[in-house]
N, C-alpha and C positions, 0 to 999 in steps of 0.2 A: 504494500500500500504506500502512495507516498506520500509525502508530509505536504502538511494543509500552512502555506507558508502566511497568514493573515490573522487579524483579530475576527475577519468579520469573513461571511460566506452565505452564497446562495446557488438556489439551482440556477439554471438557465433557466426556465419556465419561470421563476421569481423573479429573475432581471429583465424579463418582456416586460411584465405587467404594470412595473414602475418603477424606472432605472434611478431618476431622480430624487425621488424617495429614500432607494438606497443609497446612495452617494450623501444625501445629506445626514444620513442615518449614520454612514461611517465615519461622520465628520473628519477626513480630509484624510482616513486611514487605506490602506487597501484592504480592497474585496475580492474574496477567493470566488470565482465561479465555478461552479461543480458541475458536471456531466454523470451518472451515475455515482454520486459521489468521489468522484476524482477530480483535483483540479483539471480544468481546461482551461483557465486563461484568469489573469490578474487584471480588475479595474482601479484604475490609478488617478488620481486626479490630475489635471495638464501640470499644473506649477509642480508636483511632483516628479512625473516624468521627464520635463525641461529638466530638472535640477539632477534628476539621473544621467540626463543625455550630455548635459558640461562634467560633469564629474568622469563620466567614461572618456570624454574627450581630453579632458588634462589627465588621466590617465594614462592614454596613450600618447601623449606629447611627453609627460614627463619618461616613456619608455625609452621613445626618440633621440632625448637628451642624456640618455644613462650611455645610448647605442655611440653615441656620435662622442660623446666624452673618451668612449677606449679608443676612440681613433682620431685622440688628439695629435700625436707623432704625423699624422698625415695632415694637417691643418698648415693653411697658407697663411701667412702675414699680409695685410695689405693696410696699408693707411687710409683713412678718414680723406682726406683730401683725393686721392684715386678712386674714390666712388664716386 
């Protein structure tokens, strides 16, 4: 069985009847949607999801900069004024 990753949860047949209801029901927490009692999908509120989507993004910038740092020996010199 897998784990129910939320405070709050419904069927899909509960999230037809009155989506908005539940969202403000969870106030501002995620919702596990259940299919047979299984997760099938996580509702998230937008400001939530944004705030996932930069965190994942400076996560992989900060990767970027770990990658590019061991290959500092290969880095060119250039002066401010040659730009």
């Amino acid at each position: 069985m897998r784990q129910v990753l939320a405070d709050f949860s419904v069927s899909i047949s509960e999230l037809k009847k009155n989506p908005s209801a539940l969202l403000a029901q969870a106030c501002g927490s995620p919702i596990a949607v259940l299919n047979h009692n299984k997760p099938a999908a996580y509702l998230i509120p937008a400001d939530t999801y944004e705030a996932l989507m930069d965190m994942i993004e400076d996560y992989e910038l900060a990767k970027l900069v770990e990658e590019r740092r061991s290959d500092i020996d290969k880095a060119i010199t250039v002066a401010l004024d040659d730009l």
